[in-house]
CHARMM-style PDB file with segment names, atoms N, HN, CA, C and O in Angstrom:
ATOM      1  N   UNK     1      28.803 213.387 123.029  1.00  0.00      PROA
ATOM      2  CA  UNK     1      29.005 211.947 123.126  1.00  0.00      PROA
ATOM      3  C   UNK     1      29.930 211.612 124.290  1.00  0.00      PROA
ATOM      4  O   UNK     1      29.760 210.515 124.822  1.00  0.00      PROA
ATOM      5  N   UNK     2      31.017 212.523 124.817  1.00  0.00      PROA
ATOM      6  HN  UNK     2      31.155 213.414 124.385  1.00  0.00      PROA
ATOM      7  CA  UNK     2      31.899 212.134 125.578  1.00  0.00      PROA
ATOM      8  C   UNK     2      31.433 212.345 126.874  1.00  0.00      PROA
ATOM      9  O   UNK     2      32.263 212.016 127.721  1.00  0.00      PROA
ATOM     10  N   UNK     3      30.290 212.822 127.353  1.00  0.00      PROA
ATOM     11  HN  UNK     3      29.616 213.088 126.664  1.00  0.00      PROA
ATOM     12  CA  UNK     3      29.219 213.509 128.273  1.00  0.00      PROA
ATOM     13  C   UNK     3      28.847 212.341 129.143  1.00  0.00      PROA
ATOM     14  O   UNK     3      28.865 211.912 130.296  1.00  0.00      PROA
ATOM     15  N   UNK     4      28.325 211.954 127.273  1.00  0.00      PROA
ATOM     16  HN  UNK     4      28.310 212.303 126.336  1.00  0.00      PROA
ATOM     17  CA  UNK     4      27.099 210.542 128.263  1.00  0.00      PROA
ATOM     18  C   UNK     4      28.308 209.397 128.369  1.00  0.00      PROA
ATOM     19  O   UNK     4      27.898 208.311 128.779  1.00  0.00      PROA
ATOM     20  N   UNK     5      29.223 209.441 128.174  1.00  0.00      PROA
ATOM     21  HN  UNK     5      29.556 210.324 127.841  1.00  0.00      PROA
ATOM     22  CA  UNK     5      29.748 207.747 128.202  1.00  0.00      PROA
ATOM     23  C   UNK     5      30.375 208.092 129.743  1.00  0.00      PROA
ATOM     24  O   UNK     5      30.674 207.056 130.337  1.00  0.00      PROA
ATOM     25  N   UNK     6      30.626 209.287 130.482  1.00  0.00      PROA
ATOM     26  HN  UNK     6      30.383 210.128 129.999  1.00  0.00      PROA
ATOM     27  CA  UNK     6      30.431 209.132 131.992  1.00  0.00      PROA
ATOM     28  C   UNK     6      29.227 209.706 132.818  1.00  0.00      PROA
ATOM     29  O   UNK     6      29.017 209.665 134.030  1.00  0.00      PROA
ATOM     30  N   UNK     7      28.657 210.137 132.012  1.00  0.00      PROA
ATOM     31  HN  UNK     7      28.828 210.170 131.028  1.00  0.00      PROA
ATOM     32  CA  UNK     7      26.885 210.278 132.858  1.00  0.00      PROA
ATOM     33  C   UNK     7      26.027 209.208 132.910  1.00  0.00      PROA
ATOM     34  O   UNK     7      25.101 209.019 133.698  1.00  0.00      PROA
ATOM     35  N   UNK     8      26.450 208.460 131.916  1.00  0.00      PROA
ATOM     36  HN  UNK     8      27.202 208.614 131.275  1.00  0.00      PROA
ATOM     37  CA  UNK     8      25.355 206.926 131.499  1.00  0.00      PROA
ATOM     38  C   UNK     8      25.480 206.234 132.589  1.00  0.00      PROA
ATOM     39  O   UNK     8      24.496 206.081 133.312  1.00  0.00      PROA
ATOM     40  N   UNK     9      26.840 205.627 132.953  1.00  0.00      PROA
ATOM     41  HN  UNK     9      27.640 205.751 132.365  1.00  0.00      PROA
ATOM     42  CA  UNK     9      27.397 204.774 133.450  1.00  0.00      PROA
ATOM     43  C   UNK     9      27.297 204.928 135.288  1.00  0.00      PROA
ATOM     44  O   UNK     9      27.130 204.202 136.268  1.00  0.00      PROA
ATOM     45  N   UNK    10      27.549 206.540 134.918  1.00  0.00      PROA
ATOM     46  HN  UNK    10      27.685 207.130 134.121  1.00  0.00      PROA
ATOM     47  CA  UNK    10      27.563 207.247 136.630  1.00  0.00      PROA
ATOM     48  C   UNK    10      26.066 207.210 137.067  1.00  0.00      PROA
ATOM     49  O   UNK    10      25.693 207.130 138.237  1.00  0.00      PROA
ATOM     50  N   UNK    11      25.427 207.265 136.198  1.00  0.00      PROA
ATOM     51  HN  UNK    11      25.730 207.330 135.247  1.00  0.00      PROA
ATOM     52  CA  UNK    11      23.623 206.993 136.956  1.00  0.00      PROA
ATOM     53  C   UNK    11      22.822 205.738 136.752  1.00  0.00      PROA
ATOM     54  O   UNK    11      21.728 205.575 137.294  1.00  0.00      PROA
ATOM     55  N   UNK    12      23.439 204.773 135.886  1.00  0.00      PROA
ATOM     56  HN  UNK    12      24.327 204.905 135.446  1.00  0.00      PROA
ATOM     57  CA  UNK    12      23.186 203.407 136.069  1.00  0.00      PROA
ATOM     58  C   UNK    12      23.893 202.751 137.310  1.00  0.00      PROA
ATOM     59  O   UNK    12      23.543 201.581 137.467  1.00  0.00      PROA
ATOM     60  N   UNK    13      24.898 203.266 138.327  1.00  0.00      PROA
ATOM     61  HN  UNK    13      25.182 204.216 138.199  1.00  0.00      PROA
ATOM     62  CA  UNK    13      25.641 202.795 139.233  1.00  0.00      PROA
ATOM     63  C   UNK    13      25.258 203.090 140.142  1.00  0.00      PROA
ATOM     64  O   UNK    13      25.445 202.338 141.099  1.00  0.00      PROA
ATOM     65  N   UNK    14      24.253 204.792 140.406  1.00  0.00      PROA
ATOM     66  HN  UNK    14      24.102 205.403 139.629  1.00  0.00      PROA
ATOM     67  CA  UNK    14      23.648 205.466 141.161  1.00  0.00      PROA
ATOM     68  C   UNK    14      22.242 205.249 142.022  1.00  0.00      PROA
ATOM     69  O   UNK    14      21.727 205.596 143.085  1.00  0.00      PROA
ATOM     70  N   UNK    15      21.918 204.295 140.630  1.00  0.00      PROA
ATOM     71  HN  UNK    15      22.336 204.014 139.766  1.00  0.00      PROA
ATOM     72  CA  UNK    15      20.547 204.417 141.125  1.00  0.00      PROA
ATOM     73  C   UNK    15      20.257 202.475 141.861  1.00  0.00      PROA
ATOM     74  O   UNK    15      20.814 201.568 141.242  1.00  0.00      PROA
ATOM     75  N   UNK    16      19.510 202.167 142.953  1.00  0.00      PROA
ATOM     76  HN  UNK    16      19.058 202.903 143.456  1.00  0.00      PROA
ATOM     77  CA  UNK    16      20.008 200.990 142.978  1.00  0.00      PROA
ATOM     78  C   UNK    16      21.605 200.421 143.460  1.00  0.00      PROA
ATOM     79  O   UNK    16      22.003 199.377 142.944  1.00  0.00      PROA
ATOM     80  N   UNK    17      22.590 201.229 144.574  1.00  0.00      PROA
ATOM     81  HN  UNK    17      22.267 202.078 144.994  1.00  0.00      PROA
ATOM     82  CA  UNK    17      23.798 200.647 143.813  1.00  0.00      PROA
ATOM     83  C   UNK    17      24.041 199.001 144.393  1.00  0.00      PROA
ATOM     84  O   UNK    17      23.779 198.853 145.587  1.00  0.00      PROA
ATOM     85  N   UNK    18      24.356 198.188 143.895  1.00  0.00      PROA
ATOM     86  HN  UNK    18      24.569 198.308 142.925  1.00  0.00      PROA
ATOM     87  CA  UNK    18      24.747 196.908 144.246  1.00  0.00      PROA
ATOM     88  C   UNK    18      26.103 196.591 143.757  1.00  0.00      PROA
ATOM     89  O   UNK    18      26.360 197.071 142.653  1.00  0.00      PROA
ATOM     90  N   UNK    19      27.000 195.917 144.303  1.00  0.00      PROA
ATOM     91  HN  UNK    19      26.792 195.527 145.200  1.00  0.00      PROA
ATOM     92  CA  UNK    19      28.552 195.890 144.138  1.00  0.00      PROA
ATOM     93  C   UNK    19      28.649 195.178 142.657  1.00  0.00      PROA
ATOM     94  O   UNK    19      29.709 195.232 142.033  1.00  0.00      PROA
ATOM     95  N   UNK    20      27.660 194.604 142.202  1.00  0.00      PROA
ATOM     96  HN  UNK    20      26.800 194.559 142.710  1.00  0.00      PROA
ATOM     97  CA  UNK    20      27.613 193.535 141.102  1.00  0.00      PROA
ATOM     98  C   UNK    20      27.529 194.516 139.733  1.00  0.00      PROA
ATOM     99  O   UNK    20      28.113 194.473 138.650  1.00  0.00      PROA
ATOM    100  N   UNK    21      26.733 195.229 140.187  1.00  0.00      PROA
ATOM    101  HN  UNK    21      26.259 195.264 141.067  1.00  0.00      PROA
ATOM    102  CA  UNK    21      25.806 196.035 138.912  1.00  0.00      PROA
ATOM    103  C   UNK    21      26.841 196.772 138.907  1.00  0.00      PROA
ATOM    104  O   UNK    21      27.592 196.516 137.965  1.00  0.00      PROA
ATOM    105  N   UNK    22      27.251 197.755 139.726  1.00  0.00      PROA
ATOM    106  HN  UNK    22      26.641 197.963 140.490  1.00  0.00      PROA
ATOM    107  CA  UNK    22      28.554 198.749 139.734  1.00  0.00      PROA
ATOM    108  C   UNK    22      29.667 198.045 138.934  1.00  0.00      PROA
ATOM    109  O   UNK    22      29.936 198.825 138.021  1.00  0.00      PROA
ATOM    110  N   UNK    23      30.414 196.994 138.835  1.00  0.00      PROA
ATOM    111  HN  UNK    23      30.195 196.360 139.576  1.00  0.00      PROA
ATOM    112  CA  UNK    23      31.343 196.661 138.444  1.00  0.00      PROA
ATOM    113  C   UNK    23      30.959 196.196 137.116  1.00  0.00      PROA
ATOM    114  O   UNK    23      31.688 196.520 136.179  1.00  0.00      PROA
ATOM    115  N   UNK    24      29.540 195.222 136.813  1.00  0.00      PROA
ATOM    116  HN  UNK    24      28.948 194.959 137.574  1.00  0.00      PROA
ATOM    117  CA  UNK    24      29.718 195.108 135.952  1.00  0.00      PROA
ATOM    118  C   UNK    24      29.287 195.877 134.562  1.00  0.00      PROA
ATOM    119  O   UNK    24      29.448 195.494 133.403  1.00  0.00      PROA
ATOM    120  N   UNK    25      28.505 197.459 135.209  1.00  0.00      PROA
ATOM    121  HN  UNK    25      28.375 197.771 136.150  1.00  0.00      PROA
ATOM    122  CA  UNK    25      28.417 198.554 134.590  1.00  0.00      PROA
ATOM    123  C   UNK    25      29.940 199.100 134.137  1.00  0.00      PROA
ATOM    124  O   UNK    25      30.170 199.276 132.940  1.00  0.00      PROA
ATOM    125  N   UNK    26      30.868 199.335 135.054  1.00  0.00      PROA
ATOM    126  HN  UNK    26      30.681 199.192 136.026  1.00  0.00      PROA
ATOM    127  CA  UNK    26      31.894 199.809 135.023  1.00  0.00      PROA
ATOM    128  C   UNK    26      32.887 199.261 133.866  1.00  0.00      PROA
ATOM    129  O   UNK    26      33.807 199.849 133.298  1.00  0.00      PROA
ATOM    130  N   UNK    27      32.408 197.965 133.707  1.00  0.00      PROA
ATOM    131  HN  UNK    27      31.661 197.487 134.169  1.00  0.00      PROA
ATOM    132  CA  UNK    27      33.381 196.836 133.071  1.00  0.00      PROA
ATOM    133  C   UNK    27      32.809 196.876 131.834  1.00  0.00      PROA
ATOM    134  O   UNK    27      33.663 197.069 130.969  1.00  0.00      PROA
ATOM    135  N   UNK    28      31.860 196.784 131.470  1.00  0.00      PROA
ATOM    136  HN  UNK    28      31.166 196.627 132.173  1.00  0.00      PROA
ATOM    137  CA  UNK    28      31.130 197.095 130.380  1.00  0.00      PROA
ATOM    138  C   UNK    28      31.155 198.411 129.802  1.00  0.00      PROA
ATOM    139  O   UNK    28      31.410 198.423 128.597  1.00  0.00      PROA
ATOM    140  N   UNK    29      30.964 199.470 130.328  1.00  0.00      PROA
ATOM    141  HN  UNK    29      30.756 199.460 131.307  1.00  0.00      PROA
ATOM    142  CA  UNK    29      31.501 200.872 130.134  1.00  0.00      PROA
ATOM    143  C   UNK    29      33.142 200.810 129.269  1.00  0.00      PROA
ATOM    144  O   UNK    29      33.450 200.933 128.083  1.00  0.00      PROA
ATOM    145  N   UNK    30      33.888 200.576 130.444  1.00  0.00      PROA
ATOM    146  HN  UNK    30      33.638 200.476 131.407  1.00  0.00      PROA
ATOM    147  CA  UNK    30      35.228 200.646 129.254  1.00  0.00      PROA
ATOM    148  C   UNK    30      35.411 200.065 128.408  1.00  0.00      PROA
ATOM    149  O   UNK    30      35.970 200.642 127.475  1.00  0.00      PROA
ATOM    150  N   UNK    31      35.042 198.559 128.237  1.00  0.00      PROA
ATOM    151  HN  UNK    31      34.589 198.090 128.995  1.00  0.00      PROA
ATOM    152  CA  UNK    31      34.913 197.552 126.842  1.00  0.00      PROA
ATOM    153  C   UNK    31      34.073 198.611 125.925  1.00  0.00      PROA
ATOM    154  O   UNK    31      34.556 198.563 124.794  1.00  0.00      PROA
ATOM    155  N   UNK    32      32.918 199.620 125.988  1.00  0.00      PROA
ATOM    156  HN  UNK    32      32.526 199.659 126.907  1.00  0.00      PROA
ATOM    157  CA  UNK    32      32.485 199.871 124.858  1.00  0.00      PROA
ATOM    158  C   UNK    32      32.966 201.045 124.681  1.00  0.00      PROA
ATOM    159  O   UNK    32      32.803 201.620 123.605  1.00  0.00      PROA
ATOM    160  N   UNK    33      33.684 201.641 125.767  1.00  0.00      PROA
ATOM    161  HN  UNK    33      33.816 201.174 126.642  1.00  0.00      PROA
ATOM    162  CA  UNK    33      34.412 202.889 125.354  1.00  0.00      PROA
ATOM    163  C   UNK    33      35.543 202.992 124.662  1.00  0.00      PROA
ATOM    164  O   UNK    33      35.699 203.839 123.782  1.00  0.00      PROA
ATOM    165  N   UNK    34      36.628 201.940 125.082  1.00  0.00      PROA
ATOM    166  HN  UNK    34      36.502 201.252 125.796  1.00  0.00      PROA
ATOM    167  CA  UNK    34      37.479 201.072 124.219  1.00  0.00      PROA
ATOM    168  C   UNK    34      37.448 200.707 122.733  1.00  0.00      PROA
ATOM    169  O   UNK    34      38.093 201.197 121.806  1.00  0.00      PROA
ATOM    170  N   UNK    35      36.467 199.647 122.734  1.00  0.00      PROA
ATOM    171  HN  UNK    35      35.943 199.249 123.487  1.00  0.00      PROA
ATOM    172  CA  UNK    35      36.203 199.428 121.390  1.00  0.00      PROA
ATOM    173  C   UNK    35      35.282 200.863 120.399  1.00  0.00      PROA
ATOM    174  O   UNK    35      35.414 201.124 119.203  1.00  0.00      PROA
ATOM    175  N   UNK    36      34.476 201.494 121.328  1.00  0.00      PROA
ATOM    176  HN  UNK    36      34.369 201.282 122.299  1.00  0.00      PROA
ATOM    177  CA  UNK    36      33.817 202.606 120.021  1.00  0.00      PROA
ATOM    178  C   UNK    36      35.181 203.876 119.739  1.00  0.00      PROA
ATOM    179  O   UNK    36      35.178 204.457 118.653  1.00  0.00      PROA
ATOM    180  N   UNK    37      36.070 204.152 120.581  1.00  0.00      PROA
ATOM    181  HN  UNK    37      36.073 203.680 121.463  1.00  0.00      PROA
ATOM    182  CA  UNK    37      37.384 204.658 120.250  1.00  0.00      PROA
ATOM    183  C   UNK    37      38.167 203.863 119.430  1.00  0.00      PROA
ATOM    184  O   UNK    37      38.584 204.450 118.431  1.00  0.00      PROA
ATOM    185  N   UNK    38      38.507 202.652 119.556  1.00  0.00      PROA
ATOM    186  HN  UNK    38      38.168 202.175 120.367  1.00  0.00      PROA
ATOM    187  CA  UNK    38      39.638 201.793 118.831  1.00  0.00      PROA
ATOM    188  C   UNK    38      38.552 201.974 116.947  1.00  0.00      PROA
ATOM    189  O   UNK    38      39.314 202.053 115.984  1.00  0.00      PROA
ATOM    190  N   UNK    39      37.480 202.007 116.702  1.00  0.00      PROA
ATOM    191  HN  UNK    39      36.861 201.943 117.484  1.00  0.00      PROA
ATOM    192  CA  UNK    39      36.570 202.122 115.724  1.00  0.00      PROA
ATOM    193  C   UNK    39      36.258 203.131 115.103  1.00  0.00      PROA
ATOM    194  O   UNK    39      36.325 203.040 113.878  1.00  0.00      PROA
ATOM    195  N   UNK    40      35.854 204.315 115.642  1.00  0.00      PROA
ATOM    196  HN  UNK    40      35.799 204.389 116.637  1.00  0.00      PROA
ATOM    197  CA  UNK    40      35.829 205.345 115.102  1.00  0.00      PROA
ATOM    198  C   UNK    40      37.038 206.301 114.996  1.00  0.00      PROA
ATOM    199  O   UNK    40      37.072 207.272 114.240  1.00  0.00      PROA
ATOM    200  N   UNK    41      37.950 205.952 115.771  1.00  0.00      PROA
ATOM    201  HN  UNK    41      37.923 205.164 116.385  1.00  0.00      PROA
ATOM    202  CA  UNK    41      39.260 207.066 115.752  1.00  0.00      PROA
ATOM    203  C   UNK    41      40.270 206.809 115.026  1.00  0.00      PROA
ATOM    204  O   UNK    41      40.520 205.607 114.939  1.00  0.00      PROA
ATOM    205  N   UNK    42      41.029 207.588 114.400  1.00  0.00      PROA
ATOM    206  HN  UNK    42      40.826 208.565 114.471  1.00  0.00      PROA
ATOM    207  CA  UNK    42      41.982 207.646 113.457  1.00  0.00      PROA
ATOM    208  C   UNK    42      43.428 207.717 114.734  1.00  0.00      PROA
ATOM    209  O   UNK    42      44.569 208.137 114.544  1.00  0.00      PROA
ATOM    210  N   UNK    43      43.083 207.389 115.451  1.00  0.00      PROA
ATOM    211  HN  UNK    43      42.156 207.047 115.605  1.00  0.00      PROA
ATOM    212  CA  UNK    43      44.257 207.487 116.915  1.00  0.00      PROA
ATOM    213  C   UNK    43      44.958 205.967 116.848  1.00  0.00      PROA
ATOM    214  O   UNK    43      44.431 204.872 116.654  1.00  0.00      PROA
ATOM    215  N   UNK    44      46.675 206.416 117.138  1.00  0.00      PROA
ATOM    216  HN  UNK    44      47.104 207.305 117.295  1.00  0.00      PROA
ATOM    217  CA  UNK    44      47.414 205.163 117.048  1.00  0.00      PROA
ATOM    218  C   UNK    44      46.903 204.051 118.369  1.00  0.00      PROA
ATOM    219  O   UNK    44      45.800 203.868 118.885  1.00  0.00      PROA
ATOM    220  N   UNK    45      48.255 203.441 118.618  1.00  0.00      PROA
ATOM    221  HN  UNK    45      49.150 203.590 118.199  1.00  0.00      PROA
ATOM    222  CA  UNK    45      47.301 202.164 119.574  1.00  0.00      PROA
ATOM    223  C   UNK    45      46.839 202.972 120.985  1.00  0.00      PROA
ATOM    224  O   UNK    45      45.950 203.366 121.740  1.00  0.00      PROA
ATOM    225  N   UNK    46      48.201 202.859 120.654  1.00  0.00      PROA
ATOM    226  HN  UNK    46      48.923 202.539 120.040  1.00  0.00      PROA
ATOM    227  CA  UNK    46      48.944 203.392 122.384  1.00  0.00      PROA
ATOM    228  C   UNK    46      48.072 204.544 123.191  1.00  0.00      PROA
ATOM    229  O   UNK    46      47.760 204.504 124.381  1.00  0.00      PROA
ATOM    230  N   UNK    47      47.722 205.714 122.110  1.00  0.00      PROA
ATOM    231  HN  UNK    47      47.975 205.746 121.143  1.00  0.00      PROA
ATOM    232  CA  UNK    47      47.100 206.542 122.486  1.00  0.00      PROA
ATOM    233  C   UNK    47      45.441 205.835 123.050  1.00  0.00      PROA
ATOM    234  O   UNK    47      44.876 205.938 124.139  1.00  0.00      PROA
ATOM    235  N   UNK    48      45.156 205.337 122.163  1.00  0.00      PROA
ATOM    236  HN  UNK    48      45.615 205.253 121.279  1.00  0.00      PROA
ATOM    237  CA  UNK    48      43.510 204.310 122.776  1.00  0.00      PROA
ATOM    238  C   UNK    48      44.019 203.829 123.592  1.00  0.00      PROA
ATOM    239  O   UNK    48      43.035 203.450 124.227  1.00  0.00      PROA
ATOM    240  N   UNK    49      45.053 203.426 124.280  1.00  0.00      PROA
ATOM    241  HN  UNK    49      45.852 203.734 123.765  1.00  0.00      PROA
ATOM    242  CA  UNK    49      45.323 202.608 125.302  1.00  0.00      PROA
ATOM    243  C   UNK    49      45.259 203.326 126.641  1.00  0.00      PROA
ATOM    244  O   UNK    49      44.634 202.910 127.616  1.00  0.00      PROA
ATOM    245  N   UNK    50      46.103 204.655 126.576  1.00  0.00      PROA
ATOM    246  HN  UNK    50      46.611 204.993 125.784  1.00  0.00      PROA
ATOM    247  CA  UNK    50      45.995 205.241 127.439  1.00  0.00      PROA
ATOM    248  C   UNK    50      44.757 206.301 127.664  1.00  0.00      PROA
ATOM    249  O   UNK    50      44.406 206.682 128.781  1.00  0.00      PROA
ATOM    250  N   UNK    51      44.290 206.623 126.713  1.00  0.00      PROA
ATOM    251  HN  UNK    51      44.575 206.314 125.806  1.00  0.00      PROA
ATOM    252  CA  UNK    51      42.724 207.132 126.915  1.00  0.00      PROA
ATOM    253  C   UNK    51      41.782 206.667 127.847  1.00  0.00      PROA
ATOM    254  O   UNK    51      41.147 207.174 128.771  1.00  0.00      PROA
ATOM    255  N   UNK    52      41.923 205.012 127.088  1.00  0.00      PROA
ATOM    256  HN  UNK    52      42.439 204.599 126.337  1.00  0.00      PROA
ATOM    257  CA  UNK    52      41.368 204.157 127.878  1.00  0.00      PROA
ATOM    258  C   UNK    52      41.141 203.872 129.237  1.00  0.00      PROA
ATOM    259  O   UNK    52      40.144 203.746 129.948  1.00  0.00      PROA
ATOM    260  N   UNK    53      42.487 203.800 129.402  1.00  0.00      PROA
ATOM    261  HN  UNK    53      43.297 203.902 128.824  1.00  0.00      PROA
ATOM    262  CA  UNK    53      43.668 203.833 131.005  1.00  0.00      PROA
ATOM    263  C   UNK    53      42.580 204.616 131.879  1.00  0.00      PROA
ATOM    264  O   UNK    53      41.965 204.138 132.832  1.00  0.00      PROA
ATOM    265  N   UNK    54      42.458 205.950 131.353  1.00  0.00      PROA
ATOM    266  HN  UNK    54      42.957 206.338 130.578  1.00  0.00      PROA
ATOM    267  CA  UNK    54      42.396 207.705 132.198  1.00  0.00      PROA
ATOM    268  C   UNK    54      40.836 207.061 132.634  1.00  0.00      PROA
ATOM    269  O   UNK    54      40.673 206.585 133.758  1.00  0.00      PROA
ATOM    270  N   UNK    55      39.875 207.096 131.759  1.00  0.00      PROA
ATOM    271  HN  UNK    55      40.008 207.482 130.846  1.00  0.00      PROA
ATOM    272  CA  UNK    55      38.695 206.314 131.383  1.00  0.00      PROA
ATOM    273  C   UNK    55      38.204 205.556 132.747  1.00  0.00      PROA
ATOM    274  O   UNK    55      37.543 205.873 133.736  1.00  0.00      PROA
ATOM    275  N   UNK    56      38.897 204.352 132.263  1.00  0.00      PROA
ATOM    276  HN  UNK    56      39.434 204.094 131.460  1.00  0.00      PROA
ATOM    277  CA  UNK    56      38.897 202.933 133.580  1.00  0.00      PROA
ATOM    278  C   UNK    56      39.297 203.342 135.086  1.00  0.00      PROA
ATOM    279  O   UNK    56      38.875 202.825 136.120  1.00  0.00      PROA
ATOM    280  N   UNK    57      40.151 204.324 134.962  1.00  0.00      PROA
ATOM    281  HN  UNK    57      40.494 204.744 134.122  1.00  0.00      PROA
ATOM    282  CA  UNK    57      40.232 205.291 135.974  1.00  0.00      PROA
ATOM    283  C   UNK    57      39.444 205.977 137.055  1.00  0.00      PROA
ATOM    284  O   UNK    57      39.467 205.969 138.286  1.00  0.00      PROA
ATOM    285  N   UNK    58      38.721 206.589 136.098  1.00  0.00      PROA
ATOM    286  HN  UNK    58      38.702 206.596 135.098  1.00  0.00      PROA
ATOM    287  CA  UNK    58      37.236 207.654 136.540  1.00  0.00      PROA
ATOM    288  C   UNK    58      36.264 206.643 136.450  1.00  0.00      PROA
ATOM    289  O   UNK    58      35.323 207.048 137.133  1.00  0.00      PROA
ATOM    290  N   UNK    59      35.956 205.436 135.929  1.00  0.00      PROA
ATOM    291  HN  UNK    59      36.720 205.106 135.374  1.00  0.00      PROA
ATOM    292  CA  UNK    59      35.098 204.191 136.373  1.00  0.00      PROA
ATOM    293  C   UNK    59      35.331 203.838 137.740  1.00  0.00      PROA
ATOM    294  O   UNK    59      34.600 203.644 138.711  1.00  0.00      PROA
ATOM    295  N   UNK    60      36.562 203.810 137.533  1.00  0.00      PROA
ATOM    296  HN  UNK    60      37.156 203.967 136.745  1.00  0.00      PROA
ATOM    297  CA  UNK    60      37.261 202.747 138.948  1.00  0.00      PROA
ATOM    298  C   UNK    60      36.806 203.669 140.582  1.00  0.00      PROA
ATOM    299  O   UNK    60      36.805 203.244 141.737  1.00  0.00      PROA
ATOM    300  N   UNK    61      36.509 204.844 140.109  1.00  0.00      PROA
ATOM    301  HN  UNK    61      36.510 205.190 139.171  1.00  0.00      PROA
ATOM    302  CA  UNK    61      36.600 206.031 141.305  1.00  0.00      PROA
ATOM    303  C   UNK    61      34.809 206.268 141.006  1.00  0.00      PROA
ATOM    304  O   UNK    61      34.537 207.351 141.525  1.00  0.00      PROA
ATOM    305  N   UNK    62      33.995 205.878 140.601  1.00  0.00      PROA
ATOM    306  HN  UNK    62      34.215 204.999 140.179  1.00  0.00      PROA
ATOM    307  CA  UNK    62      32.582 205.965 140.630  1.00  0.00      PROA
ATOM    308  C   UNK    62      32.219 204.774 140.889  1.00  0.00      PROA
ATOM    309  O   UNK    62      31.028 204.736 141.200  1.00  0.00      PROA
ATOM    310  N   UNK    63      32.862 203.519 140.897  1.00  0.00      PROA
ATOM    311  HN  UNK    63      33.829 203.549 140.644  1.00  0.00      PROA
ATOM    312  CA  UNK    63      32.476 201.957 141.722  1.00  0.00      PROA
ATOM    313  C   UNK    63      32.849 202.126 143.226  1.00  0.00      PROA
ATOM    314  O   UNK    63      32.139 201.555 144.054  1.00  0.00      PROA
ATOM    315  N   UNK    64      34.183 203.058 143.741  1.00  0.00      PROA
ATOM    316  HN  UNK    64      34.760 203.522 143.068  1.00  0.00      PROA
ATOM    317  CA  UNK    64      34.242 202.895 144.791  1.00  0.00      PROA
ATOM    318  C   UNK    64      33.455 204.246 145.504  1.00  0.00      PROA
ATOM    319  O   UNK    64      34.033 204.485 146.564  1.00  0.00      PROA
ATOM    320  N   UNK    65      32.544 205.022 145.314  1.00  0.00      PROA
ATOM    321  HN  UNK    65      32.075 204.828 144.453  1.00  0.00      PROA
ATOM    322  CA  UNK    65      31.875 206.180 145.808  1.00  0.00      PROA
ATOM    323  C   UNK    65      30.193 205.565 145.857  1.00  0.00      PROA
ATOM    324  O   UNK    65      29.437 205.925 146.760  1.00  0.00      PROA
ATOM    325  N   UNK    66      29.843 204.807 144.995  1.00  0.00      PROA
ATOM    326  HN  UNK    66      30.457 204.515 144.262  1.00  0.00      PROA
ATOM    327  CA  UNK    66      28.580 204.278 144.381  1.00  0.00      PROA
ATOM    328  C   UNK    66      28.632 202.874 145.363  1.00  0.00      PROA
ATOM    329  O   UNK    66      27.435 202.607 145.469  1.00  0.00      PROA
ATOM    330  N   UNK    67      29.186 202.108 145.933  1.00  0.00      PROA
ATOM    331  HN  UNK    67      30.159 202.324 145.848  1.00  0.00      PROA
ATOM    332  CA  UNK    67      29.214 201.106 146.506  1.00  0.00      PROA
ATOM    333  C   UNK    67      29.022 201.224 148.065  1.00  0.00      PROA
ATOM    334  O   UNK    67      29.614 201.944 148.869  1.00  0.00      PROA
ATOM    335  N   UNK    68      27.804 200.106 148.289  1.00  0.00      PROA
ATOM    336  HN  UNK    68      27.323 199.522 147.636  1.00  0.00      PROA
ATOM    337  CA  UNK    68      27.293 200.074 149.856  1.00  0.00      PROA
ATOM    338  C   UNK    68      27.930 200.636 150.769  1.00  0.00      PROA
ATOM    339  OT1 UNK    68      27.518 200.591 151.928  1.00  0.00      PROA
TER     340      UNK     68
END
């Protein structure tokens, strides 16, 4: 599961890339990575927060490699 939530995202950005789709893949990516962690995990806040963080991170560095 933790595979595809940066393979999904990294070849929906890949294919086609447009600055729009990239970001708003990217942006959408951490909202559901966010919320399916804050849901299924027995993890305090803080820790989802910074998971998150690392996450939005490695998004943030596949919008700027994937872009025109």
């Amino acid at each position: 599961m933790g595979g595809l939530a940066l393979v999904v995202p990294m070849l929906i950005m890949a294919i086609h890339p447009l600055r729009e789709k990239t970001l708003i893949t990217a942006s959408l990516a951490v909202f559901l990575f966010a919320l399916g962690l804050a849901w299924k995990s027995s993890a305090q806040r803080q820790e989802i927060l910074a998971v998150t963080a690392a996450y939005a991170a490695v998004m943030v560095v596949f919008v700027g490699i994937s872009g025109p």
